[in-house]
Backbone as a printed PyTorch tensor [residue, N CA C, xyz], in Angstrom:
tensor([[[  4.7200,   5.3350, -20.8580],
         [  3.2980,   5.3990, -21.1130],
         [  2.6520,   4.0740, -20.7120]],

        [[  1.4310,   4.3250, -20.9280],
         [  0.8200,   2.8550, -20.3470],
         [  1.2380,   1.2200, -21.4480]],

        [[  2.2470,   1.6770, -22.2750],
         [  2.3750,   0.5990, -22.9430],
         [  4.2920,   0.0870, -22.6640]],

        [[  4.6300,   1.0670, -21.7340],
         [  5.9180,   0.9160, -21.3600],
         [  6.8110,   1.3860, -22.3160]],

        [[  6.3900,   2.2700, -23.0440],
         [  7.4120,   2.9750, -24.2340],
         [  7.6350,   3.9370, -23.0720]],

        [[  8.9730,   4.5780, -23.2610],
         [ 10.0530,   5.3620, -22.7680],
         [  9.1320,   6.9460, -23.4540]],

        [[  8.9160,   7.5740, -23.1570],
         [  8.9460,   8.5650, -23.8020],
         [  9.9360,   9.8850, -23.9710]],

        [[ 10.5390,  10.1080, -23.1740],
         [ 11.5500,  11.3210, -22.5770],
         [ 12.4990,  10.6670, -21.6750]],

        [[ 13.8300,  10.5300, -22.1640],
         [ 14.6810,  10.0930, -21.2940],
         [ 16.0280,  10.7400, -21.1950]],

        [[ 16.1020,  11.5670, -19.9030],
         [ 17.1900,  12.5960, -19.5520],
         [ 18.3750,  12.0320, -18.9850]],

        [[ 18.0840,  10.4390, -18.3810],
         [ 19.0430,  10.3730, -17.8820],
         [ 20.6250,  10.7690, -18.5140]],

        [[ 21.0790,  10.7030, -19.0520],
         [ 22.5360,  10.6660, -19.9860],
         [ 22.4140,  12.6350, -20.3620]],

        [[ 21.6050,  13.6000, -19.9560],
         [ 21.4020,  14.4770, -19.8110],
         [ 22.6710,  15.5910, -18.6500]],

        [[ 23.2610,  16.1870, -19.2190],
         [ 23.8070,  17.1140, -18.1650],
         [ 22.9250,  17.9850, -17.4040]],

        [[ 22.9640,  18.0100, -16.1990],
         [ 21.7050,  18.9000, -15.3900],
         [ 22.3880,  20.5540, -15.6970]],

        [[ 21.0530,  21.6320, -15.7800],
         [ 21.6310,  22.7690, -16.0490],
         [ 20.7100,  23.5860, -14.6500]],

        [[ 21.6120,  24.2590, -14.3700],
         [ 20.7090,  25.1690, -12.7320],
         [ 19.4730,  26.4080, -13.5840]],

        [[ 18.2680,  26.0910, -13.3560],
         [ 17.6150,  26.9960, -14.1060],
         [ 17.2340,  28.3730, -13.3150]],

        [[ 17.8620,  28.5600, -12.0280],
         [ 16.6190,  29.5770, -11.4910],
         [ 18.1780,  29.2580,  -9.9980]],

        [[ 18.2720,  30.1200,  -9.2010],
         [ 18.9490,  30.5790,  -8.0200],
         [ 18.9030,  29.7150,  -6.5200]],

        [[ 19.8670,  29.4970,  -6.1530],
         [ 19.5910,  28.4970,  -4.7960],
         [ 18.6600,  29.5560,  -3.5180]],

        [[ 18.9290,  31.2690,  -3.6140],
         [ 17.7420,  31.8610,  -3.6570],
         [ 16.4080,  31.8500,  -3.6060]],

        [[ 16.0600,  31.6260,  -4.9560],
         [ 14.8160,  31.5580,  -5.2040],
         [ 14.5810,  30.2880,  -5.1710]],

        [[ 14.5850,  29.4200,  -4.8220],
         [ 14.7720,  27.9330,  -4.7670],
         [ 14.2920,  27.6140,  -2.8680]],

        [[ 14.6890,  28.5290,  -2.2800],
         [ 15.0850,  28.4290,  -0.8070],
         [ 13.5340,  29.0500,  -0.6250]],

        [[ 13.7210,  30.3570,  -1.0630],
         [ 12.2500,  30.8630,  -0.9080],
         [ 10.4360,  30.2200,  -1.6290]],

        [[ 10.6280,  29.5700,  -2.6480],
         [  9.9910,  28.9410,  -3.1420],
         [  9.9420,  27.8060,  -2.0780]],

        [[ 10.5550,  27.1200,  -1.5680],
         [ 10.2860,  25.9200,  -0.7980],
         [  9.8290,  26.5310,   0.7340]],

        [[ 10.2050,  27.3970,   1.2890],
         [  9.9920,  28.1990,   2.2030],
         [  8.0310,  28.7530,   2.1050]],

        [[  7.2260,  29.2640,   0.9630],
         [  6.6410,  29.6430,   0.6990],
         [  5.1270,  28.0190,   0.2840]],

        [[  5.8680,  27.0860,  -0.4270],
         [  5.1930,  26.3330,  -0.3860],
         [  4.8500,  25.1890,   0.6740]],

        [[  6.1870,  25.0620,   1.5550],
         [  6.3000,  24.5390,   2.6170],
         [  5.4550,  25.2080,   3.6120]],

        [[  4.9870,  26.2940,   3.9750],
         [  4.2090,  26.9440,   4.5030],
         [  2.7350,  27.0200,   4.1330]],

        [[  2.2940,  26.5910,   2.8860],
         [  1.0910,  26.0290,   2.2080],
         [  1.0600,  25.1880,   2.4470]],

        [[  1.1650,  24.0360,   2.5970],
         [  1.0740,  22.9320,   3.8200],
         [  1.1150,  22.4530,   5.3540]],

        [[  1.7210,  23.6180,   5.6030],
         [  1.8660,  23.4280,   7.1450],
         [  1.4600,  24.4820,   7.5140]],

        [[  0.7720,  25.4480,   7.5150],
         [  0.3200,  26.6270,   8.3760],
         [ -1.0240,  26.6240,   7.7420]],

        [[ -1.1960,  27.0830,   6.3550],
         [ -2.5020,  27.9210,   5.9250],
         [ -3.9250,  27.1160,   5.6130]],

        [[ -4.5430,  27.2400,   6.1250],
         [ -6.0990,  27.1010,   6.4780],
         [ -6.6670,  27.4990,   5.6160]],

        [[ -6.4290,  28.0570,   4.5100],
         [ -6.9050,  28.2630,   3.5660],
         [ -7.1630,  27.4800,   2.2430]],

        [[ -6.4120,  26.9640,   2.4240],
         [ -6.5010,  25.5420,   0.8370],
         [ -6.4220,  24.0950,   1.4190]],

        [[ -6.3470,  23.2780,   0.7640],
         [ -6.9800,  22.1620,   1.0140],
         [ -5.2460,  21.6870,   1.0240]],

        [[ -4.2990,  22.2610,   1.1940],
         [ -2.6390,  21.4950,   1.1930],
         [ -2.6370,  21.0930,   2.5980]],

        [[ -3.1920,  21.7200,   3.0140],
         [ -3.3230,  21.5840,   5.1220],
         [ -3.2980,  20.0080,   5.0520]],

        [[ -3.9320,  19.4540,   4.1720],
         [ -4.1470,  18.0190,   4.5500],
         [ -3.4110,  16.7280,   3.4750]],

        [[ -2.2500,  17.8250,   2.8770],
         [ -1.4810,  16.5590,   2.3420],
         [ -0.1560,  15.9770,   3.4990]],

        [[ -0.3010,  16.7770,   4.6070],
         [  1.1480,  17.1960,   5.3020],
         [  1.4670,  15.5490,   5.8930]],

        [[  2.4440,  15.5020,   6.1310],
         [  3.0010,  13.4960,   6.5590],
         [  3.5760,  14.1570,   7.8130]],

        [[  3.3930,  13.4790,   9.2180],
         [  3.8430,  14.0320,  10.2640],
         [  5.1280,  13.4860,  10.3660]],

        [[  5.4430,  14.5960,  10.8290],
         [  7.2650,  14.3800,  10.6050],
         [  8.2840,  14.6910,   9.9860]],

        [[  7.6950,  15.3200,   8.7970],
         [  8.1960,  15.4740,   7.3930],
         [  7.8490,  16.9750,   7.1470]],

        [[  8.5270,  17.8540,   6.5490],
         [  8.7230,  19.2140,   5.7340],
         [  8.1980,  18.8050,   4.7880]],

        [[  6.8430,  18.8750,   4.1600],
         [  5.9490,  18.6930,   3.1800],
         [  6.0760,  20.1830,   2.4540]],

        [[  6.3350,  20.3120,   1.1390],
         [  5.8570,  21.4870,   0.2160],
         [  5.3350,  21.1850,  -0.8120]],

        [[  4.3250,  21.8070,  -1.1630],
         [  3.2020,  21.5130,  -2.0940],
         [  2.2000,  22.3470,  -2.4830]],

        [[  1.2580,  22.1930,  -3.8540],
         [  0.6630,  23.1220,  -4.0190],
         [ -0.9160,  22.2030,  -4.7950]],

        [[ -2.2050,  22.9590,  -4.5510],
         [ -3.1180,  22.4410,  -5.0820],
         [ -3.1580,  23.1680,  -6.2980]],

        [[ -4.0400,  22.8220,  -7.5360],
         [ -4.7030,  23.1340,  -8.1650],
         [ -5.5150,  22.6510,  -9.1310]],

        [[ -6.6250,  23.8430,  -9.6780],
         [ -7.8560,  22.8990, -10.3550],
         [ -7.8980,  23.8760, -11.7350]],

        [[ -8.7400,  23.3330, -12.7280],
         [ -8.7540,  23.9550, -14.1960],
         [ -9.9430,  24.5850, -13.8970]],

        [[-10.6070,  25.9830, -14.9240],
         [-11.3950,  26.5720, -14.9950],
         [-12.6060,  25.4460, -14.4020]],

        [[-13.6880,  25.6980, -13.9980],
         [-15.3480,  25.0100, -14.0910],
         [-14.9080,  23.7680, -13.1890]],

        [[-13.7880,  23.9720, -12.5080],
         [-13.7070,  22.4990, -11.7360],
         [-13.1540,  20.9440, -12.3990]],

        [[-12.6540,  20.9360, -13.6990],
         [-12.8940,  20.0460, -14.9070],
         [-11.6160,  19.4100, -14.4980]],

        [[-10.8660,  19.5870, -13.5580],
         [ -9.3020,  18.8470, -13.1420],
         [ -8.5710,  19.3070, -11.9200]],

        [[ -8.6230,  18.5710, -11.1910],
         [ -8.0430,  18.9840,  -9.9170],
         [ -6.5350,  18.3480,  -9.6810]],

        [[ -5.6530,  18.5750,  -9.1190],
         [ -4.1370,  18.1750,  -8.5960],
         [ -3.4590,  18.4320,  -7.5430]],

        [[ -2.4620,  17.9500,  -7.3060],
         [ -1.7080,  18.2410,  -5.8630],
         [ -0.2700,  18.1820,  -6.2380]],

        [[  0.2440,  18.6420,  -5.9400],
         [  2.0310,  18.7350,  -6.5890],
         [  2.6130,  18.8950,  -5.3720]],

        [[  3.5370,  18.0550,  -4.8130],
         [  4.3640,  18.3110,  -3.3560],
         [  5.2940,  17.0870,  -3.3670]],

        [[  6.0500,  17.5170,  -2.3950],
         [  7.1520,  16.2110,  -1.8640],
         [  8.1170,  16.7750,  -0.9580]],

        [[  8.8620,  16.0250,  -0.2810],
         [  9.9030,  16.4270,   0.7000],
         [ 11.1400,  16.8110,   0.0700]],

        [[ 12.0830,  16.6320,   0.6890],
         [ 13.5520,  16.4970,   0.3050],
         [ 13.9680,  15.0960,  -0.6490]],

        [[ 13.0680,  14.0790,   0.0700],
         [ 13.3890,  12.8810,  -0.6820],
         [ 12.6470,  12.3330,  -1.5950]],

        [[ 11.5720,  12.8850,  -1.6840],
         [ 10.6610,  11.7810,  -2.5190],
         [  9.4900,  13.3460,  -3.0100]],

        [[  8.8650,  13.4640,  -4.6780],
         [  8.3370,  14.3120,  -5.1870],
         [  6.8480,  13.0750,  -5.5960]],

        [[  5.8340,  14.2120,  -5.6430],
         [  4.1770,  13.2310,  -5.9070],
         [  3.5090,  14.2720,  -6.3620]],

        [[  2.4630,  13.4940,  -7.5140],
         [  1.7480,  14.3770,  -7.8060],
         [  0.4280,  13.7070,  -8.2730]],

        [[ -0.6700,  14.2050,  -7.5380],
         [ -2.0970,  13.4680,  -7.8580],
         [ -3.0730,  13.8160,  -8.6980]],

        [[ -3.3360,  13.3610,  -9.7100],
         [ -4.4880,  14.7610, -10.4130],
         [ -5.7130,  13.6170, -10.1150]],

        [[ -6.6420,  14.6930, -10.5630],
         [ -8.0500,  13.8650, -10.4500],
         [ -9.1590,  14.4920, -11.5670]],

        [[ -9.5990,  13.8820, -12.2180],
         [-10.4240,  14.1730, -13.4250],
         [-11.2390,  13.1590, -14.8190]],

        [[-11.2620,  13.6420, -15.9320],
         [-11.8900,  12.6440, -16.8690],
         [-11.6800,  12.6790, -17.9550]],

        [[-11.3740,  11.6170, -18.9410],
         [-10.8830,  11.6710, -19.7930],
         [-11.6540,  12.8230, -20.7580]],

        [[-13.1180,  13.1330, -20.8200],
         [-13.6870,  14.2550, -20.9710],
         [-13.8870,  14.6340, -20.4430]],

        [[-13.8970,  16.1480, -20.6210],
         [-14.2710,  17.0230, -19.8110],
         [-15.6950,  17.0670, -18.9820]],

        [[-15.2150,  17.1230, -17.7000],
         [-16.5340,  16.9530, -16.6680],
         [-16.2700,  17.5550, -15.4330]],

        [[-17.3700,  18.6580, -14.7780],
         [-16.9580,  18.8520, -13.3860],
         [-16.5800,  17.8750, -12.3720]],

        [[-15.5240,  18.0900, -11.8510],
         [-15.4500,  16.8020, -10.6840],
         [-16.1190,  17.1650,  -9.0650]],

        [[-16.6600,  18.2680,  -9.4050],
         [-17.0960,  19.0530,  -7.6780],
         [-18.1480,  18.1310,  -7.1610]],

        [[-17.7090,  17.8710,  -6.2300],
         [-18.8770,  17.0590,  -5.1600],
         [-19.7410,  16.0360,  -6.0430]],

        [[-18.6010,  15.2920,  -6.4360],
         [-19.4260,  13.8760,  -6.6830],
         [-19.1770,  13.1390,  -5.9050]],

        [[-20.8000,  12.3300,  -5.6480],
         [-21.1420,  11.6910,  -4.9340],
         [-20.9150,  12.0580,  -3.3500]],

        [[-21.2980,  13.7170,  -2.9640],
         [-20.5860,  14.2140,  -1.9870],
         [-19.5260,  14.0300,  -1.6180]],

        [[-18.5060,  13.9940,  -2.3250],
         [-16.7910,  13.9880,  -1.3560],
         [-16.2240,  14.8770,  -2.7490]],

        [[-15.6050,  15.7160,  -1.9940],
         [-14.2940,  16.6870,  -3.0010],
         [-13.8780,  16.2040,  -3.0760]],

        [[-13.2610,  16.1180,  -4.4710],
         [-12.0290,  15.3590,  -4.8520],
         [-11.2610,  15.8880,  -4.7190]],

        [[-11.1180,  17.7000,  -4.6260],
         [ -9.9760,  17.8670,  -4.2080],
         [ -9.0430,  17.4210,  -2.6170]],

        [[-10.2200,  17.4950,  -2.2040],
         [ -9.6590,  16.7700,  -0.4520],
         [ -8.7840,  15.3040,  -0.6720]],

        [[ -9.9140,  14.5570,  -1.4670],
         [ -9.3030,  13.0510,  -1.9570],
         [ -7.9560,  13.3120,  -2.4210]],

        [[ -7.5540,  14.0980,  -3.0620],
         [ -6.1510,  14.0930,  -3.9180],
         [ -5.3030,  14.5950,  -2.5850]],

        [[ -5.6200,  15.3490,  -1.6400],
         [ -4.8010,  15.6800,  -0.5820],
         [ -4.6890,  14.2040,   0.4830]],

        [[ -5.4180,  13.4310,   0.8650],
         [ -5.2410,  12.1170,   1.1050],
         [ -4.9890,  11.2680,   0.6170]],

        [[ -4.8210,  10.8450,  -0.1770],
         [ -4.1870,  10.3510,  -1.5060],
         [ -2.7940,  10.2860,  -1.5820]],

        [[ -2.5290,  11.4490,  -1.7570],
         [ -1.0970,  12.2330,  -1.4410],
         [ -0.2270,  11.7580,  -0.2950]],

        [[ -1.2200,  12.2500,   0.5660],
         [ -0.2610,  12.0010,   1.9510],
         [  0.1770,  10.7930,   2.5730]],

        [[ -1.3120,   9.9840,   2.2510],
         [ -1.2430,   8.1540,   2.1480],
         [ -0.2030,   7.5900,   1.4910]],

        [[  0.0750,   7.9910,   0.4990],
         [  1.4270,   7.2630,  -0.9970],
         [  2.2060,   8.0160,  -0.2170]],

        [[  2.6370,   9.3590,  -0.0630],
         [  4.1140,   9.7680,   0.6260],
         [  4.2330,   9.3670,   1.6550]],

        [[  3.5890,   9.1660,   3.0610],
         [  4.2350,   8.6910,   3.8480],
         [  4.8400,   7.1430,   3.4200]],

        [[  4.2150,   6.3820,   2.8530],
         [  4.5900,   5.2030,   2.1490],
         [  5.7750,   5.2620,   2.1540]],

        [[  6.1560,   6.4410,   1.1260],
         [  7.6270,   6.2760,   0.5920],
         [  8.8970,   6.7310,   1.3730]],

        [[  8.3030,   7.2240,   2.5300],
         [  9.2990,   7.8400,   3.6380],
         [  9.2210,   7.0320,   4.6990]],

        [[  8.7010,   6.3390,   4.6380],
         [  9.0260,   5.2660,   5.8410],
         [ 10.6730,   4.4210,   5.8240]]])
């Protein structure tokens, strides 16, 4: 937390497989394709050239919290954007924030894949 207390710590944790290398394959297959093909959401623009980007946007009812959830093979990110109260974040000061969180994104991951 912001005071450097530990809150949740798994390491010393045995990992347990929750869900199928299957559905695992297709899930990355499906979101990996939300970033790199579809024109439809704003993931088009978290993508790092070079890199198998999978990822997913999303925002809370009325606009009140926006996010980006993605990462490669090597490195996982996730951007939210919002207020400590509740407040639309749509087009303030003309710029989406959801776009911002997709540059944002892509700016810090390529970072970490270099």
């Amino acid at each position: 937390d912001r005071n450097d207390k530990v809150i949740l710590d798994n390491r010393n944790n045995i990992p347990i497989q929750v869900y199928s290398a299957e559905t695992a394959s297709i899930m990355n297959r499906l979101l990996t394709y939300n970033v790199n093909n579809c024109a439809h959401t704003f993931a088009s623009y978290a993508g790092v050239y070079g890199w198998d980007i999978a990822g997913k946007t999303g925002t809370t009812n009325d606009d009140k919290d926006s996010w980006f959830c993605g990462g490669s093979s090597y490195c996982t990110l996730a951007v939210w954007t919002g207020f400590d109260y509740p407040e639309s974040i749509s087009k303030i000061e003309d710029f989406d924030l959801l776009t911002y969180n997709m540059f944002y994104f892509r700016h810090t991951l390529s970072l970490c894949l270099k």
